[in-house]
Rosetta silent file (secondary structure, phi, psi, omega in degrees, C-alpha in Angstrom):
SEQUENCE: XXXXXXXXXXXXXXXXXXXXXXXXXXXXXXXXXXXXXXXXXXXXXXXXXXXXXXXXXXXXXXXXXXXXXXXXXXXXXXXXXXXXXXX
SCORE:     score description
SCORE:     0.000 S_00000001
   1 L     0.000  143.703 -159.718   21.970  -16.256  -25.924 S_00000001
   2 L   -89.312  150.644  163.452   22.807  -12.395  -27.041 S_00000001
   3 H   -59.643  -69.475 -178.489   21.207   -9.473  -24.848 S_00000001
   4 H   -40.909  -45.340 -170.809   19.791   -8.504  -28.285 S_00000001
   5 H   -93.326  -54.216 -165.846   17.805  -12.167  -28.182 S_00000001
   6 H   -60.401  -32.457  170.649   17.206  -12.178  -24.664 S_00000001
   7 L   -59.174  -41.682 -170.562   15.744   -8.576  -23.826 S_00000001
   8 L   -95.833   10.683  165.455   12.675   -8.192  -25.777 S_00000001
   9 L   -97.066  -17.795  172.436   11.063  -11.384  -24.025 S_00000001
  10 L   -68.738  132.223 -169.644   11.577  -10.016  -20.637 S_00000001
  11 L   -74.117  172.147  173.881    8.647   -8.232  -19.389 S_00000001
  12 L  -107.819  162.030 -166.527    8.824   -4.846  -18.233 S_00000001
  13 L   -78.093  137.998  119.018    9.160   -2.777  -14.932 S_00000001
  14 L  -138.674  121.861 -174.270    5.788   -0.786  -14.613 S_00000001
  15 L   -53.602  163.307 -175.836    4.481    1.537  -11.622 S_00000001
  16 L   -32.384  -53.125 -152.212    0.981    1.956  -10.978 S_00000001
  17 L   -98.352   38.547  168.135    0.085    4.645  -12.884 S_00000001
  18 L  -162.460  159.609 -162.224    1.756    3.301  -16.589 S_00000001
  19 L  -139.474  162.036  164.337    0.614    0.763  -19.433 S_00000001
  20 L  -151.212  154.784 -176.693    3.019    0.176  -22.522 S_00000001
  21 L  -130.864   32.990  167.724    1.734   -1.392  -25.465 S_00000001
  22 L   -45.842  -25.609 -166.995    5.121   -3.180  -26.996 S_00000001
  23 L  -111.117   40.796  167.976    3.317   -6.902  -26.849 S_00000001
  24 L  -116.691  151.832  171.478    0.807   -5.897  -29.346 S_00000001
  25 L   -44.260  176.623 -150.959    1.134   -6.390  -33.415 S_00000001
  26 L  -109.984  -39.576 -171.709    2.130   -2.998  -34.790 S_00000001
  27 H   -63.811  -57.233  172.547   -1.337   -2.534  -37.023 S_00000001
  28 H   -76.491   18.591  163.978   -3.049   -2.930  -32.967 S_00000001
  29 H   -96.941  -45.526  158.440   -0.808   -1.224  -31.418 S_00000001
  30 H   -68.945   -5.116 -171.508   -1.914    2.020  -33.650 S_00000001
  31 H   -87.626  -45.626  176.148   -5.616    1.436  -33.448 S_00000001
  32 H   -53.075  -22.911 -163.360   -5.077    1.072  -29.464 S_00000001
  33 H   -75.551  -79.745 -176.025   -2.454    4.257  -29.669 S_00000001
  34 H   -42.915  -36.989 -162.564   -5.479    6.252  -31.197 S_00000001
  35 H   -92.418  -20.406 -176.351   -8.309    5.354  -29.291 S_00000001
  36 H   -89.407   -0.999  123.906   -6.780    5.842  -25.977 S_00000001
  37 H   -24.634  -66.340 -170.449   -5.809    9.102  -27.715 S_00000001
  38 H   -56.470  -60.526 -152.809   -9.693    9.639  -28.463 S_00000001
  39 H   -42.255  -52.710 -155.742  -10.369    8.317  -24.630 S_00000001
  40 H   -68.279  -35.253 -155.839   -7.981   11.028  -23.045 S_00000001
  41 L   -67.092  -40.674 -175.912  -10.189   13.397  -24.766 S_00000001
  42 L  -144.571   34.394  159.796  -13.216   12.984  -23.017 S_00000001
  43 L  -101.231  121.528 -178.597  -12.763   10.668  -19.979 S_00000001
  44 L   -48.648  -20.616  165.177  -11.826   12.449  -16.842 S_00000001
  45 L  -157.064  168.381 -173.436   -8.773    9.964  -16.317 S_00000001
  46 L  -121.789  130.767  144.624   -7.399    6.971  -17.866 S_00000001
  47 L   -70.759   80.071  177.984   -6.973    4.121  -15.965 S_00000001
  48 H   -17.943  -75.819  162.299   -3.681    2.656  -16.281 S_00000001
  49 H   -24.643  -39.993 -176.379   -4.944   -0.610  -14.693 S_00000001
  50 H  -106.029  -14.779  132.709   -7.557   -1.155  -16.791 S_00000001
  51 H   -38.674  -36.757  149.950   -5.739   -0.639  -19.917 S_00000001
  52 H  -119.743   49.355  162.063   -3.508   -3.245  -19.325 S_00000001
  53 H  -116.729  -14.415  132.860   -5.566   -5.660  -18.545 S_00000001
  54 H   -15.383  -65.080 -175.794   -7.276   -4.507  -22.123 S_00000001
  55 H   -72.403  -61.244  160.147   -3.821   -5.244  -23.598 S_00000001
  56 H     3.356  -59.642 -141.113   -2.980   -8.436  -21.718 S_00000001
  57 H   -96.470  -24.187 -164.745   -6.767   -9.857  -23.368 S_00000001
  58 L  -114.851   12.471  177.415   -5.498   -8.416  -26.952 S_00000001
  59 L   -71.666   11.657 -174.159   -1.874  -10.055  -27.318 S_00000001
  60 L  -148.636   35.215  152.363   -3.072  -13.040  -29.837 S_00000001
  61 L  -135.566  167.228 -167.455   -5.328  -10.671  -32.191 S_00000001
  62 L   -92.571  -19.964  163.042   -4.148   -8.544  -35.096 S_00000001
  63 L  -147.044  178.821  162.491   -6.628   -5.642  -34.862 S_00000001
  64 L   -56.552  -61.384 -144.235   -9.884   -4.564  -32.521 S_00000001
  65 L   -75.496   -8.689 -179.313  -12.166   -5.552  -35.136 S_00000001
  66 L   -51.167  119.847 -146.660  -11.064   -9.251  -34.919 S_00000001
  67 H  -100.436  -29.778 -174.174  -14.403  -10.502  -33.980 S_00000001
  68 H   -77.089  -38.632  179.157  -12.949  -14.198  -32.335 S_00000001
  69 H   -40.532  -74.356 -157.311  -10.789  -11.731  -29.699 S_00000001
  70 H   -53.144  -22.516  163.457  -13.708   -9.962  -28.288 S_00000001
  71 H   -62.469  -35.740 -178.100  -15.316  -13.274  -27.740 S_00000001
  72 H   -73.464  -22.739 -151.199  -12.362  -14.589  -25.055 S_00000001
  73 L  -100.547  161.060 -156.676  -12.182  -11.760  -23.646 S_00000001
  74 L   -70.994  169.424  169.963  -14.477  -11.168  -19.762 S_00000001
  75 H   -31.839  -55.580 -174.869  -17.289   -8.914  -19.269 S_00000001
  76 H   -78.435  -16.985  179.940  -15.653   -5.560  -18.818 S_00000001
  77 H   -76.540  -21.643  153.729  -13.359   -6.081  -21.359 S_00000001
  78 H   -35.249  -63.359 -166.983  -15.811   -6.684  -24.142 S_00000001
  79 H   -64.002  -29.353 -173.918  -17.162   -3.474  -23.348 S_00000001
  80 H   -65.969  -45.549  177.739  -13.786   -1.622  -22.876 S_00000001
  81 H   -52.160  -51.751  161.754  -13.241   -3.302  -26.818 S_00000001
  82 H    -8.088  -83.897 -172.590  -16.615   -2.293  -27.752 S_00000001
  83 H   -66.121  -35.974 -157.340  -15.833    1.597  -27.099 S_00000001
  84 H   -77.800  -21.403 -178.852  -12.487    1.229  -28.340 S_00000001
  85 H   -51.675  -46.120 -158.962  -14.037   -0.325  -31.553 S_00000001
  86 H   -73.136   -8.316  171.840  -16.531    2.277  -31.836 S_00000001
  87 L   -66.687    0.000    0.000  -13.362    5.449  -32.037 S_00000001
């Protein structure tokens, strides 16, 4: 197996304070790009942490509005979808 096949399945190093959002579809990867855009706007901090356990819950759907995601995913995360839905 090539570097080139092997690399983008390997997860990535991240420190506390960083999220990346490579193992989302590209169309949910821009809705998520924006609303945590919107978020920084009027939330006093962003929580790294709880952003990627946001993304983690949103790796098998193709946008936010996918209405079967928000069902799997736990209590806070509905609600984190919820707001990001509503940006």
């Amino acid at each position: 197996m090539s570097v080139a096949q092997w690399a983008p399945g390997q997860p990535l190093y991240l420190l506390a304070h960083q999220f990346h959002l490579a193992p989302l579809p590209e169309l949910l990867r821009c809705e998520v790009l924006y609303a945590v855009q919107q978020m920084d706007q009027w939330v006093r901090a962003l929580e790294p942490h709880w952003i990627r356990g946001v993304i983690s819950h949103l790796t098998t759907a193709d946008t936010l509005l996918d209405a079967t995601n928000a069902a799997r995913l736990n209590k806070p995360h509905q609600s984190a979808v919820r707001t990001l839905e509503n940006l």
